[in-house]
py3Dmol code that shows the C-alpha trace and the ligand (Angstrom):
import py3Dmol

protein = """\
ATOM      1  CA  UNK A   1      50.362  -6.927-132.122  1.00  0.00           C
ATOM      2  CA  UNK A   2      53.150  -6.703-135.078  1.00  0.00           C
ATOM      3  CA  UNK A   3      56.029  -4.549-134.141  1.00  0.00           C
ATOM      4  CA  UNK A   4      57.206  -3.328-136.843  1.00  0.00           C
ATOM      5  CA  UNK A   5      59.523  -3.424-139.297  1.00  0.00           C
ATOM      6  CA  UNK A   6      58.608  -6.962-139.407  1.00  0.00           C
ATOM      7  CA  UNK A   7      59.790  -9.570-141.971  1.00  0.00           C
ATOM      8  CA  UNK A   8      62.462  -9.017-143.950  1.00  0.00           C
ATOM      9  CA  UNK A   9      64.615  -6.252-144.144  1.00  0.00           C
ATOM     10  CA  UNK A  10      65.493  -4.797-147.274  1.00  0.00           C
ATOM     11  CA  UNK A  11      68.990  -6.473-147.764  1.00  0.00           C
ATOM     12  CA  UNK A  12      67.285  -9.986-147.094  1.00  0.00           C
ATOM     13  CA  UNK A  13      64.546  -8.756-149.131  1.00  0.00           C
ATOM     14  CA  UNK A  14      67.058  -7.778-152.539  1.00  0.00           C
ATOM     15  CA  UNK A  15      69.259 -11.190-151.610  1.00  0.00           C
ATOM     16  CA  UNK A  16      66.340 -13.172-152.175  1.00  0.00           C
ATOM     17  CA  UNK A  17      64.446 -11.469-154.991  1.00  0.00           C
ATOM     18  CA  UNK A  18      67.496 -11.669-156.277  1.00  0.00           C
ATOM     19  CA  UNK A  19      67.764 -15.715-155.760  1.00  0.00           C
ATOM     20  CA  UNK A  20      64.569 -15.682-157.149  1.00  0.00           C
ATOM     21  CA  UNK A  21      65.226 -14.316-160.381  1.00  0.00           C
ATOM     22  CA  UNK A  22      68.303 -16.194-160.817  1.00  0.00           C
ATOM     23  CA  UNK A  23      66.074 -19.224-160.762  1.00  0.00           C
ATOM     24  CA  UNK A  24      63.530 -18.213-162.731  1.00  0.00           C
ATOM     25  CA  UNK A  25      66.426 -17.019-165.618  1.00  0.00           C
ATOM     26  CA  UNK A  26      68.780 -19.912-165.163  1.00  0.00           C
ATOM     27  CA  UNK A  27      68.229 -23.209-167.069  1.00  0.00           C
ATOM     28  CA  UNK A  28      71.553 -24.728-166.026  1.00  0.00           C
ATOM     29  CA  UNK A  29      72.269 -25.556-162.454  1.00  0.00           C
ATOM     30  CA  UNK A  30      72.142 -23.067-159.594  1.00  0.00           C
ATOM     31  CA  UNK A  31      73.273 -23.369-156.234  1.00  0.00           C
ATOM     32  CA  UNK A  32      73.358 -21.812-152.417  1.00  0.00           C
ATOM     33  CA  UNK A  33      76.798 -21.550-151.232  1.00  0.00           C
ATOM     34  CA  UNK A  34      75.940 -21.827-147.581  1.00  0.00           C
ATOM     35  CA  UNK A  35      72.349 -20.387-146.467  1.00  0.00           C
ATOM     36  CA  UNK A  36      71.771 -17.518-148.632  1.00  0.00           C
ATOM     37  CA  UNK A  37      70.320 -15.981-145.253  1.00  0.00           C
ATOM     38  CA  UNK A  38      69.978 -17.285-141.779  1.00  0.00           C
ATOM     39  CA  UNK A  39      66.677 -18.639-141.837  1.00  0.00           C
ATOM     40  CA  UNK A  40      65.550 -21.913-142.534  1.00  0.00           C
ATOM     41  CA  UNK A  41      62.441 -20.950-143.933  1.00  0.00           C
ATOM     42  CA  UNK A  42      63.831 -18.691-146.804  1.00  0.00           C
ATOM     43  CA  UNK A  43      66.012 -21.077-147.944  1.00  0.00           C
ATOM     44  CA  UNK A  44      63.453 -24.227-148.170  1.00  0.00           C
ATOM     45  CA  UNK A  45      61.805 -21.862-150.174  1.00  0.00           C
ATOM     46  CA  UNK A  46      64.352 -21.648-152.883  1.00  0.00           C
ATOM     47  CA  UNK A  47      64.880 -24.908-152.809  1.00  0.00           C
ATOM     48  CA  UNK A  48      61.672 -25.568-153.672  1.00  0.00           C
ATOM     49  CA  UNK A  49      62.367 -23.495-156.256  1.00  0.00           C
ATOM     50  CA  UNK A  50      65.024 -25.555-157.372  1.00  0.00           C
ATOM     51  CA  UNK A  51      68.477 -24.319-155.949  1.00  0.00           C
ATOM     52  CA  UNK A  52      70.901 -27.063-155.280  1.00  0.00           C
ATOM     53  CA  UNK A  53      73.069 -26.755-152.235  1.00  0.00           C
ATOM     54  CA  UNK A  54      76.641 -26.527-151.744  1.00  0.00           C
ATOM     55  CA  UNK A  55      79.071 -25.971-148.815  1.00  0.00           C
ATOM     56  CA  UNK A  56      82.465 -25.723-150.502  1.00  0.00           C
ATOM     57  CA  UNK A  57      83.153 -23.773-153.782  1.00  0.00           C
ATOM     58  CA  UNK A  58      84.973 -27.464-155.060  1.00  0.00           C
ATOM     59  CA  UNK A  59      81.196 -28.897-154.656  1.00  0.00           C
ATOM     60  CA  UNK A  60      79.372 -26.723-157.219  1.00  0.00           C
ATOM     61  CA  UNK A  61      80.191 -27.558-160.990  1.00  0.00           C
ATOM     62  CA  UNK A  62      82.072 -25.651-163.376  1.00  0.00           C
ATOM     63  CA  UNK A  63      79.745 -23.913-165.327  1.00  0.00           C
ATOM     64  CA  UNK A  64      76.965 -23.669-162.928  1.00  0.00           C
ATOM     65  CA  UNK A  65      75.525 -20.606-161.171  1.00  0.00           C
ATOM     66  CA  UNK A  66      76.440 -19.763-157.122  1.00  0.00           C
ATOM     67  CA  UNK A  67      74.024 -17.543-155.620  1.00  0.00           C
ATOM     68  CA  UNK A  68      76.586 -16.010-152.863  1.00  0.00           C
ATOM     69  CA  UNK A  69      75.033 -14.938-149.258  1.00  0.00           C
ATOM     70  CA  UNK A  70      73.660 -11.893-147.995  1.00  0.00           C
ATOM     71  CA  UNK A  71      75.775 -11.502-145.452  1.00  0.00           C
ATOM     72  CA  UNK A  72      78.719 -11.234-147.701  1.00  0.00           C
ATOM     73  CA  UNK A  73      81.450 -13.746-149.149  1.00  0.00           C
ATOM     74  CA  UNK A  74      85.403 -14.570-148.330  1.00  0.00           C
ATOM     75  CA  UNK A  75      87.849 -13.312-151.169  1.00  0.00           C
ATOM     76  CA  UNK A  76      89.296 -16.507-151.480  1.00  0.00           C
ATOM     77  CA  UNK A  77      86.101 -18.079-152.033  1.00  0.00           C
ATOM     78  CA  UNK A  78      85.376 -15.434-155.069  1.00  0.00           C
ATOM     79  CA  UNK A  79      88.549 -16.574-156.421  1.00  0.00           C
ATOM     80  CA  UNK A  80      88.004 -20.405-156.431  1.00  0.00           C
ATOM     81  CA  UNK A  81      84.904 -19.934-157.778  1.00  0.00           C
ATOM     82  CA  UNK A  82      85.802 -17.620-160.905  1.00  0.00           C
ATOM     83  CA  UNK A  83      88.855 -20.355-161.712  1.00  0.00           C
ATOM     84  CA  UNK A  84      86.042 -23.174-161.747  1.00  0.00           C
ATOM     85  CA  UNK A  85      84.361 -21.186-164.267  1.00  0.00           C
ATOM     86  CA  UNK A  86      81.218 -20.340-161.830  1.00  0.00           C
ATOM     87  CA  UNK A  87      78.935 -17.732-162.801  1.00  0.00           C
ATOM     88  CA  UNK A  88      79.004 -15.586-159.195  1.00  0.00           C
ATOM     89  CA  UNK A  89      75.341 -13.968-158.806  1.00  0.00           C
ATOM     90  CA  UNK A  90      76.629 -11.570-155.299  1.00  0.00           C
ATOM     91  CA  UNK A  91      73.882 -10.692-153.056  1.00  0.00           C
ATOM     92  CA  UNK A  92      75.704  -8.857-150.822  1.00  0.00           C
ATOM     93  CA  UNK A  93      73.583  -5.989-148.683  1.00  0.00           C
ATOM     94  CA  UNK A  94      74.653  -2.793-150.285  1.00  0.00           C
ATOM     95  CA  UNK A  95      74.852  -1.822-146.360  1.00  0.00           C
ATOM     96  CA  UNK A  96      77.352  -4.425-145.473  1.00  0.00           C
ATOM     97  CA  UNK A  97      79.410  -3.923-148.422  1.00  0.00           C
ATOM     98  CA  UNK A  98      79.702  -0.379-147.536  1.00  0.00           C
ATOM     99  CA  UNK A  99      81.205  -1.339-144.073  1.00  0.00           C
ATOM    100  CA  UNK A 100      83.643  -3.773-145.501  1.00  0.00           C
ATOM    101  CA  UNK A 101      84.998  -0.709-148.091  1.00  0.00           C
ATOM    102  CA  UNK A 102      85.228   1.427-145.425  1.00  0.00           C
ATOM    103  CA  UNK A 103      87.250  -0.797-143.784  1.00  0.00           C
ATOM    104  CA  UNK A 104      89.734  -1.523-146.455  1.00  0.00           C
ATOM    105  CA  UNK A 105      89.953   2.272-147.006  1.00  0.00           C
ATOM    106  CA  UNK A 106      90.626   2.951-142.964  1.00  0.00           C
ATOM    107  CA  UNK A 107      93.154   0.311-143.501  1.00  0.00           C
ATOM    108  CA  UNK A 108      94.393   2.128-146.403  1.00  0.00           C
ATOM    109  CA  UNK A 109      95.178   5.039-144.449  1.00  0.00           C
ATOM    110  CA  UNK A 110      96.861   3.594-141.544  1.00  0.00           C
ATOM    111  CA  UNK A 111      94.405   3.013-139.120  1.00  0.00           C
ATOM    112  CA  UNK A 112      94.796   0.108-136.615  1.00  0.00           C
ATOM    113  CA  UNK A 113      90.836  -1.128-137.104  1.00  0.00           C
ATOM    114  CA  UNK A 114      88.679  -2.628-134.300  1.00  0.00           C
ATOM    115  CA  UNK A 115      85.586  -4.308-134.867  1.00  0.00           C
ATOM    116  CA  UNK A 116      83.293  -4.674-132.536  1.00  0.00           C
ATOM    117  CA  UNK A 117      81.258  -7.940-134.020  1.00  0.00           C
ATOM    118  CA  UNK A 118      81.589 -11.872-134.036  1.00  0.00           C
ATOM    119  CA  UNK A 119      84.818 -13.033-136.017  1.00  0.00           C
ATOM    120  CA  UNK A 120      82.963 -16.533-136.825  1.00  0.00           C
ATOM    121  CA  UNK A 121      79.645 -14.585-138.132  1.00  0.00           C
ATOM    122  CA  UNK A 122      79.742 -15.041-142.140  1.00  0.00           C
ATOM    123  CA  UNK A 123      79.467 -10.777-141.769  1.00  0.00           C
ATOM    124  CA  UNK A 124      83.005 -10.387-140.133  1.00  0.00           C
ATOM    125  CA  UNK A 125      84.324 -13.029-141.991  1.00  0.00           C
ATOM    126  CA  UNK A 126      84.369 -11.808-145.473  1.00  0.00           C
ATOM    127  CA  UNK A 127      85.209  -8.329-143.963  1.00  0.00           C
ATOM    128  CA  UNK A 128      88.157  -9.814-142.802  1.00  0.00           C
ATOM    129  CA  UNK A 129      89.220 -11.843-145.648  1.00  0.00           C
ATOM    130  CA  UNK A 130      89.211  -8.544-147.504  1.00  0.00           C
ATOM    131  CA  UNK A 131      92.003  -6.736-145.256  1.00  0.00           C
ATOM    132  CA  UNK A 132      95.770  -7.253-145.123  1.00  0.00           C
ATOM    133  CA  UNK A 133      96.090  -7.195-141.184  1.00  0.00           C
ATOM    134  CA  UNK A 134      93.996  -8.918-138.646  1.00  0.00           C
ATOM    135  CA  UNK A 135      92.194  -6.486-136.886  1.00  0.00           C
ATOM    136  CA  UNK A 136      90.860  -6.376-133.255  1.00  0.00           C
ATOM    137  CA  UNK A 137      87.698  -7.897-133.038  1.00  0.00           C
ATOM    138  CA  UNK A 138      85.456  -7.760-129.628  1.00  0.00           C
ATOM    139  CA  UNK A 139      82.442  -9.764-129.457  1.00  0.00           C
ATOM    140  CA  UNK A 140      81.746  -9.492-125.686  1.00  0.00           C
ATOM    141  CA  UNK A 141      82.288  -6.982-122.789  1.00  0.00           C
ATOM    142  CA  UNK A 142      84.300  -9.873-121.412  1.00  0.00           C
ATOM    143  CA  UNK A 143      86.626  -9.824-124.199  1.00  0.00           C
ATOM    144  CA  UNK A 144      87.479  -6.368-124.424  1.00  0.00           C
ATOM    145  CA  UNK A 145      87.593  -5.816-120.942  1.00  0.00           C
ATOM    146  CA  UNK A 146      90.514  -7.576-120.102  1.00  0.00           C
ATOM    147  CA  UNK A 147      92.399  -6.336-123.288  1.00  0.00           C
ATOM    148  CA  UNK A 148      95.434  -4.144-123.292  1.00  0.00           C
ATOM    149  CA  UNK A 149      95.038  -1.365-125.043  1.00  0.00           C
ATOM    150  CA  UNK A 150      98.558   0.661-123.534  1.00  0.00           C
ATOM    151  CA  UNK A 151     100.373  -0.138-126.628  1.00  0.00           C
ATOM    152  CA  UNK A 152      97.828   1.344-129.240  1.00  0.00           C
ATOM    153  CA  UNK A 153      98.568   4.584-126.942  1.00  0.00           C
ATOM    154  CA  UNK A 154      99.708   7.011-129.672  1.00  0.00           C
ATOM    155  CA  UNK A 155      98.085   4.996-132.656  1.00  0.00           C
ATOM    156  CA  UNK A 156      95.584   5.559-135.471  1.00  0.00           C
ATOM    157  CA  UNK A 157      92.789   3.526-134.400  1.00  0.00           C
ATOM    158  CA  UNK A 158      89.705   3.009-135.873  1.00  0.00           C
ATOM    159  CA  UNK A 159      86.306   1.405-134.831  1.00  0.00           C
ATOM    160  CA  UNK A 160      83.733   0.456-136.844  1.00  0.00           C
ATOM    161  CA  UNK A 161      80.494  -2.403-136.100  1.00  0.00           C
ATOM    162  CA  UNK A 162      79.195  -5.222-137.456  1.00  0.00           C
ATOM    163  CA  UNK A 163      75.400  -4.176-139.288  1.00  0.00           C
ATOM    164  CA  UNK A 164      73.990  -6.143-136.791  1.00  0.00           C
ATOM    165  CA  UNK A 165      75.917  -5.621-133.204  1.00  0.00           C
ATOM    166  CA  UNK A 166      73.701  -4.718-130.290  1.00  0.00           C
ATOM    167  CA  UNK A 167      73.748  -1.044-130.141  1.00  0.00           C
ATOM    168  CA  UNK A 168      73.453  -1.127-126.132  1.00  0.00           C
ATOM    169  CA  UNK A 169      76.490  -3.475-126.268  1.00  0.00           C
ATOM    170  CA  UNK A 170      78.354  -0.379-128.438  1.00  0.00           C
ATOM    171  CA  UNK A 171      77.265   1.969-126.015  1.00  0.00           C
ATOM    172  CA  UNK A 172      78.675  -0.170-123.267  1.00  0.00           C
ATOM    173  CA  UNK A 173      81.970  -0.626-125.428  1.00  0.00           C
ATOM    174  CA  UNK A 174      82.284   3.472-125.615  1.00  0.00           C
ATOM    175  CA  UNK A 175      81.491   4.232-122.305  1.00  0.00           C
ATOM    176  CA  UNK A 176      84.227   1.867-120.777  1.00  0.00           C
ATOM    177  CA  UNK A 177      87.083   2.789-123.026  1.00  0.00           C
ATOM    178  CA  UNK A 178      86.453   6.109-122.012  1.00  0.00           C
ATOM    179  CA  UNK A 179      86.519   5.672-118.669  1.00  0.00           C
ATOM    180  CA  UNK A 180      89.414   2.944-118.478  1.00  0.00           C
ATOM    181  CA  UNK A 181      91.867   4.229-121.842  1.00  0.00           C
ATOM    182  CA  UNK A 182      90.767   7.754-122.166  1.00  0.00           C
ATOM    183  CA  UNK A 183      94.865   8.186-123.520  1.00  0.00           C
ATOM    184  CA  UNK A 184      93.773   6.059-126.219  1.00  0.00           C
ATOM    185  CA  UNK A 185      92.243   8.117-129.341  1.00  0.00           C
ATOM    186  CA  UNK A 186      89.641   6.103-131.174  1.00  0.00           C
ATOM    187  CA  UNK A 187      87.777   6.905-134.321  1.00  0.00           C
ATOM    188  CA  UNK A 188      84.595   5.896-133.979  1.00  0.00           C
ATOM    189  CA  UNK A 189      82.244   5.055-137.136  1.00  0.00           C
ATOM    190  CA  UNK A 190      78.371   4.192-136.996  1.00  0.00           C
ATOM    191  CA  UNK A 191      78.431   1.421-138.881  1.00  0.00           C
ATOM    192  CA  UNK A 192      75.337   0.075-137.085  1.00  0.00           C
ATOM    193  CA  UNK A 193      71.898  -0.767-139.791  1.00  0.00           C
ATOM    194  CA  UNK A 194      69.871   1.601-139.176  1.00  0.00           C
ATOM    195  CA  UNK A 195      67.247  -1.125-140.242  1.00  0.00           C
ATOM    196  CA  UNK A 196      68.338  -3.542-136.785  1.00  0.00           C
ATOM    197  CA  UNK A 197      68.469  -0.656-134.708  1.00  0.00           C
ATOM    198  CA  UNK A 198      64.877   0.675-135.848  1.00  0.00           C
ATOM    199  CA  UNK A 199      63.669  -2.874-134.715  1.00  0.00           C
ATOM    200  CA  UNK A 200      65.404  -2.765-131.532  1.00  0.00           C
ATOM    201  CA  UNK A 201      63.856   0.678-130.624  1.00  0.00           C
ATOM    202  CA  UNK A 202      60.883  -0.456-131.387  1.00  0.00           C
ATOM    203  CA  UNK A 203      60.660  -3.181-129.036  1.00  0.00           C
ATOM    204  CA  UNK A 204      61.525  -1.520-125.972  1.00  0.00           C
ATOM    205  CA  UNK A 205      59.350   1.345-126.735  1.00  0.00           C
ATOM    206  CA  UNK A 206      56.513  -1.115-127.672  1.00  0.00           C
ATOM    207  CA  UNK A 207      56.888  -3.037-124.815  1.00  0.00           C
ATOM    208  CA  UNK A 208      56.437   0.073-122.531  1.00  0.00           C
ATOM    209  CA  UNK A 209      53.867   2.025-124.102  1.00  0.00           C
ATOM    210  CA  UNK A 210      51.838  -1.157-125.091  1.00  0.00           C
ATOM    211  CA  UNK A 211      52.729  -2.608-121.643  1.00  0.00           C
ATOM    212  CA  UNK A 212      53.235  -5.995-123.417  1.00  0.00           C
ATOM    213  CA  UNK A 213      53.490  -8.697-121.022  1.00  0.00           C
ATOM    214  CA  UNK A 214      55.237 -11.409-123.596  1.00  0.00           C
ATOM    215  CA  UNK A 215      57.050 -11.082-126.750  1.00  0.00           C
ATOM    216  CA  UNK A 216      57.184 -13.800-129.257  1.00  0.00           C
ATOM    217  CA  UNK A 217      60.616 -13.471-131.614  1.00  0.00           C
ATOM    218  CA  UNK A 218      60.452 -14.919-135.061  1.00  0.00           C
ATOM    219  CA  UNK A 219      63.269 -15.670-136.232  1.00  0.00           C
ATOM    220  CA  UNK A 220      66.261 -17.903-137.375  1.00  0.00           C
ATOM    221  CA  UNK A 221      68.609 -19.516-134.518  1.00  0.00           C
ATOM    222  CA  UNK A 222      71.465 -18.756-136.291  1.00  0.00           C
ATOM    223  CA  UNK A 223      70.654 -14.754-136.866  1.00  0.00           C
ATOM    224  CA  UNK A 224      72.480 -13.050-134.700  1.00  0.00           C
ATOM    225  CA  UNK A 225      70.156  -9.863-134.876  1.00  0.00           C
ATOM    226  CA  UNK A 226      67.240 -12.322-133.763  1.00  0.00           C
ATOM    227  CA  UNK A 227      69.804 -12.849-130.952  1.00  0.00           C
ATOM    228  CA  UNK A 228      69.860  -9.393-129.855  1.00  0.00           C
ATOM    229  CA  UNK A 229      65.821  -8.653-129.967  1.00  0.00           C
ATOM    230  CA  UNK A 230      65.144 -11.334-127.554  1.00  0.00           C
ATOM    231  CA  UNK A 231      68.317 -10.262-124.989  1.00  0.00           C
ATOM    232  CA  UNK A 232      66.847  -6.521-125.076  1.00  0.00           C
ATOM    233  CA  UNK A 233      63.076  -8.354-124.876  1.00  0.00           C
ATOM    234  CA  UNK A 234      64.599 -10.122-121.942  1.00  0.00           C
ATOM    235  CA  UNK A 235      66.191  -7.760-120.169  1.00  0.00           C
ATOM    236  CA  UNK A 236      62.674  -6.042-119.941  1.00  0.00           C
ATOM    237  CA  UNK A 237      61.524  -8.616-117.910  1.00  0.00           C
ATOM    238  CA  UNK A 238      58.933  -9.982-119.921  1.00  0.00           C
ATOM    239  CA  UNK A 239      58.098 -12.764-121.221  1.00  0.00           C
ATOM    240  CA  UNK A 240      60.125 -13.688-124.028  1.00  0.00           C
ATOM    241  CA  UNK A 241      59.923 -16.480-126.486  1.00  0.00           C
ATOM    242  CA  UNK A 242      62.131 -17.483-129.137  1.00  0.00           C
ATOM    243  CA  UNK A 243      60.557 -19.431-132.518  1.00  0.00           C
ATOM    244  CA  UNK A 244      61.650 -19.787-136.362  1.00  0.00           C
ATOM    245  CA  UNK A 245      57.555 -20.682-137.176  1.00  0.00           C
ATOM    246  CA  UNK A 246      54.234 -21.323-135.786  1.00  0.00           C
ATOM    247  CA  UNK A 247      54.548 -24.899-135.208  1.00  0.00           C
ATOM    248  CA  UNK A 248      56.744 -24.633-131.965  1.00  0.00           C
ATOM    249  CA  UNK A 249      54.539 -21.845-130.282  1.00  0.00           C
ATOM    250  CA  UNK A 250      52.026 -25.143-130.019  1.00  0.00           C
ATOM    251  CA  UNK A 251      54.270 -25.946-127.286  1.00  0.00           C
ATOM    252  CA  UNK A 252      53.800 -23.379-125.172  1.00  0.00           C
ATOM    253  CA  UNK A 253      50.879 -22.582-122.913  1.00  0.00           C
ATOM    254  CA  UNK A 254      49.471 -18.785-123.228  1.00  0.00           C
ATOM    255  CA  UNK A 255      46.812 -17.136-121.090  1.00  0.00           C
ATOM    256  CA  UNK A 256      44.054 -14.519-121.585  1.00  0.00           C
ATOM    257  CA  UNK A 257      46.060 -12.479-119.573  1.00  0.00           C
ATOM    258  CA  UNK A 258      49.048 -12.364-121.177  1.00  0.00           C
ATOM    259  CA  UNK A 259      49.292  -9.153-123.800  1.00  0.00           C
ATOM    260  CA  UNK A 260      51.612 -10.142-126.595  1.00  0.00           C
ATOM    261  CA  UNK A 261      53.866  -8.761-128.988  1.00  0.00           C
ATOM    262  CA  UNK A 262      55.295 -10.434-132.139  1.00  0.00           C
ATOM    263  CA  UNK A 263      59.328  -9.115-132.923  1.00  0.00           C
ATOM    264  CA  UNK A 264      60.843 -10.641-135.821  1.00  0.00           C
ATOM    265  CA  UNK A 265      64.599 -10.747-136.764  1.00  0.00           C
ATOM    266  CA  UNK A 266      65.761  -8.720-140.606  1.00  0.00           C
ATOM    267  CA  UNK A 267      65.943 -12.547-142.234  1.00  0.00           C
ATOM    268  CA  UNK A 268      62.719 -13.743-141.392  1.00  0.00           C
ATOM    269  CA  UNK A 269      60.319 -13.775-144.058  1.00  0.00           C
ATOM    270  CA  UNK A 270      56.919 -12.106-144.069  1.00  0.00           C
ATOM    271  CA  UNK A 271      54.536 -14.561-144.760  1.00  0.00           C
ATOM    272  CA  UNK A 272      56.373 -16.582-141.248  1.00  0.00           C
ATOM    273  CA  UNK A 273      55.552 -13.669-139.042  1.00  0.00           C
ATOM    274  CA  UNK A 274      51.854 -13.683-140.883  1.00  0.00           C
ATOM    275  CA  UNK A 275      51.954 -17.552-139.496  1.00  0.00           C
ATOM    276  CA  UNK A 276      52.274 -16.471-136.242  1.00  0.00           C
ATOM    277  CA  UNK A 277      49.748 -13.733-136.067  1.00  0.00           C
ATOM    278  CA  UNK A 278      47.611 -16.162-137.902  1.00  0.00           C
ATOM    279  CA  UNK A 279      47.631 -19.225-135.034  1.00  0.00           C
ATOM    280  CA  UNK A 280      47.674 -16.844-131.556  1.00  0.00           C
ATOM    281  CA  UNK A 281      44.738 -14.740-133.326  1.00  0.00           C
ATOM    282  CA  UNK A 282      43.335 -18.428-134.206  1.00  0.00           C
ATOM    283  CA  UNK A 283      43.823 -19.489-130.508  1.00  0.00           C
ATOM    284  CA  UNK A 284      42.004 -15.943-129.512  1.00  0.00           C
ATOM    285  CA  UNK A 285      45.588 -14.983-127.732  1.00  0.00           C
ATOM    286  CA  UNK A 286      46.314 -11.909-129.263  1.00  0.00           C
ATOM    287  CA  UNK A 287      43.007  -9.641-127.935  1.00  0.00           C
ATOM    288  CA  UNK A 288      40.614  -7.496-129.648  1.00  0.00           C
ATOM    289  CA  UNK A 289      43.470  -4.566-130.343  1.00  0.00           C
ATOM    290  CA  UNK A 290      45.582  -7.238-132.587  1.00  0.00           C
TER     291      UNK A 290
END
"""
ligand_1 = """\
8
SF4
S 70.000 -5.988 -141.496
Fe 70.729 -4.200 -142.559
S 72.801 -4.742 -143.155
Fe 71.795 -6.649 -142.630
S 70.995 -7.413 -144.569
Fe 69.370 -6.180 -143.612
S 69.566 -4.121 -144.490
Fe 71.499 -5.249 -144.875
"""
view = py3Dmol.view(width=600, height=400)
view.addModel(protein, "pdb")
view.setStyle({"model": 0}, {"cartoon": {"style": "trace"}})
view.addModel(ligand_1, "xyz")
view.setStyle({"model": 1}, {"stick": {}})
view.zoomTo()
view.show()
């Protein structure tokens, strides 16, 4: 079975519509500016669309068109761009934008922010390059455990999450401030997609009521929501199998037994998951109820 939402999401869904359009409009040059979304599939795609790639802003020609990620894009990089005379086509999720101006308005007001997300995730980058202090930034219970908090006693502070950051791992985050700082006042903001979390929920309650036995994730290696489906698939003890297509599933060995689940991460596009369903239904691995 499909648990859904599968394929993409409806961010990854606008960036690349988006992409698409761009290409189909432009008859000048247009380029990626890193991967428009973390999955390799999407992006060969567009190339075969014709988009040119590009790593640096100096790489892309004045003149040309930049199709900016999904995840969101570094102020500094907006700025070298516009002076090379780039035409910026901004596909940032709506949803992620809205975290990153509620940061710079929390900011605005005094708050000391702290993010609970991954500093080197393109996500938390551009968020960052967008405030005037450095805010905390947890990606781990290991990290913030051993933090300090006694001199934000007394402090405006303010938490907020990256779209994408295990909700579990939030939970975890609130439960031991409260119990270790409860002197320190925290603001906290949901900042969580509601899209991720859906497909979260939906594994572990699939998993249980369907009593799945293995769950195949779809998805990019580099997509940190992908991440998080198969840590919560594994902590259910089951099975759990990590691919970006079809082709590497040929490498593992299933059995009649087994009753199998297909998760797939927000960047992954549709017609990949269909792949999948495709070759285990092909191999008969997927049961009458698939
Ligand atoms: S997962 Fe949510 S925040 Fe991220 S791109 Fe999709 S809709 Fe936007």
């Amino acid at each position: 079975m499909v648990i859904e939402p599968a394929g993409f999401c409806p961010g990854v869904k606008r960036a690349f519509e988006l992409a698409l359009q761009t290409l189909k409009e432009k008859d000048k040059s247009v380029y990626l500016l890193g991967d428009l979304v973390h999955n390799r599939h999407a992006v060969v795609k567009l190339q075969e669309e014709g988009v040119q790639f590009a790593e640096k802003p100096e790489e892309i020609p004045p003149g040309a068109t930049v199709i900016t990620r999904s995840h969101g894009i570094e102020q500094d990089t907006i700025q070298k761009l516009q002076k090379r005379g780039v035409t910026i086509v901004d596909t940032t999720c709506p949803r992620v934008k809205k975290v990153r101006d509620l940061a710079q308005e929390l900011e605005g007001k005094g708050y000391i922010l702290l993010i609970l997300g991954n500093s080197e995730h393109p996500e938390i980058r551009s968020l960052l390059s967008f405030l005037k202090n450095r805010p905390l930034v947890f990606k781990t219970e290991e990290e913030w455990s051993c933090f300090d908090f006694s001199p934000f006693r007394g402090k405006k502070i303010a938490v907020l999450t990256q779209t994408t950051f295990p909700r579990t791992l939030f939970e975890a985050f609130l439960r031991w401030k409260d119990e270790k700082w409860p002197q320190v006042v925290m603001e906290v903001f949901h900042t969580l997609c509601a899209e991720t979390e859906t497909r979260q929920t939906n594994l572990t309650r699939k998993i249980k009521e369907e009593k799945l036995t293995t769950v195949i994730v779809v998805g990019g290696q580099k997509s940190s929501n992908t991440a998080s489906l198969f840590l919560l698939a594994q902590r259910e003890n089951v099975r759990t199998v990590w691919v970006e297509g079809w082709e590497e599933l040929t490498q593992e060995v299933f059995h009649l037994s087994e009753k199998i689940g297909i998760a797939s991460g927000a960047s992954t596009p549709d017609w990949i998951v269909k792949q999948v369903f495709d070759w285990l239904r092909s191999r008969s691995c997927l049961g009458e109820k698939a």
